[in-house]
Phi, psi and omega in degrees: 000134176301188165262346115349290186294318176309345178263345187267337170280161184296158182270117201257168199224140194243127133235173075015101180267089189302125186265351181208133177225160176265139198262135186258056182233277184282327185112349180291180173280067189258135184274169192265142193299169185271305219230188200041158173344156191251138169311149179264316203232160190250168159236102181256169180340287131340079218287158160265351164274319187267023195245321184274342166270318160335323176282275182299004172281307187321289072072278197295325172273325148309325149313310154284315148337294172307333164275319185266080211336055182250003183259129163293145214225327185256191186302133163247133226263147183220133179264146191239148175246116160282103162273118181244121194272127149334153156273345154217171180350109148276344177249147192287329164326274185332290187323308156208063175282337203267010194247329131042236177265031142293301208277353168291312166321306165278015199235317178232016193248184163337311192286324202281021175234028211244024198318332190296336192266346196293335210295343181260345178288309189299333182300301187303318194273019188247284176323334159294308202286269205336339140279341173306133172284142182328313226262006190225004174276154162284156179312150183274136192275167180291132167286096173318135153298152180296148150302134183287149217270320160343137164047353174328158173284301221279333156306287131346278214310328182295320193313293205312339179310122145008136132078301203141334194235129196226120161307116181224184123187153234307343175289291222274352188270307158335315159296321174297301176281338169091035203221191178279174181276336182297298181286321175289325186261002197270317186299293174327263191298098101265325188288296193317313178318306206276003199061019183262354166204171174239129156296114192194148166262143184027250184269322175297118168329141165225121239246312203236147190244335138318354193262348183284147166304135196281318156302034159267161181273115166225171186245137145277121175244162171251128186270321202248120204233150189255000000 
């Protein structure tokens, strides 16, 4: 073939194309459009073009602080005041606002529905008082006698029960005997203590019958009838 014909045919034009580029923020895998510019960024919620112009605005302006000496360049120094708070009461005020609100606990609060903590709270506060030198304890106060439990209405009121066993509870037994909730329930452990009922919510025992709420519900069976 001549060199005429070789001239006369088209010339054909080869390039090169990248078919997958890395988004230059994240890193991701983005493919390239068949025609126009290859993507610099991928587009997420969150563009990674504007996260990279933010990173270079950023840059620039700092780089201009820094020339005009308006960026501090060293370390910046803080003085820290270190406190260290005890972990408990050091002073006896304190010691007893917290025995306190220990004993608010126990009487409406959260511990009073807690009988598994009482028998280790009382070992401490037995042990607490058992250090106070005698001569600094208060007179021990007089105790009203208990009622006797012999012949009680509340006692009475249980007698009277079915079967043996009765559904209660300390308002309504209390309501029942004309007598306190207090005195019903103090009556209530004198017996279980002597073995003459048993106290219990289904299979479980219940050792202080005080710690219960006065409307929860328990069952009294009588073991021993007078």
């Amino acid at each position: 073939m001549s060199d005429e014909q070789d001239q006369a045919q088209p010339q054909q034009r080869v390039y090169e194309r990248p078919l997958i580029v890395l988004c230059q923020w994240c890193g991701e895998a983005l493919l390239t459009p068949g025609r126009g510019p290859a993507p610099r960024y991928c587009s997420r919620p969150k563009s990674c073009r504007q996260r990279a112009y933010e990173l270079r605005t950023a840059q620039a302006r700092a780089d201009a602080d820094a020339a005009a000496g308006r960026l501090r360049e060293e370390p910046v120094r803080q003085v820290i005041e270190r406190v260290v708070q005890p972990k408990h009461p050091t002073m006896a005020g304190a010691w007893v606002a917290a025995l306190e609100a220990l004993t608010k606990q126990l009487r409406t609060g959260p511990l009073r529905h807690q009988p598994h903590h009482h028998g280790h709270i009382a070992a401490a506060l037995a042990a607490a008082a058992a250090a106070i030198p005698a001569q600094h304890r208060p007179a021990p106060a007089s105790v009203a006698p208990r009622p006797p439990v012999e012949g009680s209405a509340v006692w009475q009121a249980l007698a009277k029960s079915p079967g043996g066993s009765t559904s209660v509870t300390l308002e309504r037994l209390a309501d029942a005997a004309r007598t306190s909730i207090d005195t019903a329930a103090a009556v209530l452990v004198s017996l279980a203590a002597a073995g003459e009922l048993r106290i219990h919510r289904g299979d479980k025992p219940i050792v202080d019958v005080t710690t219960l709420a006065p409307h929860a519900r328990f069952t009294v069976t009588v073991i021993r009838r007078r």
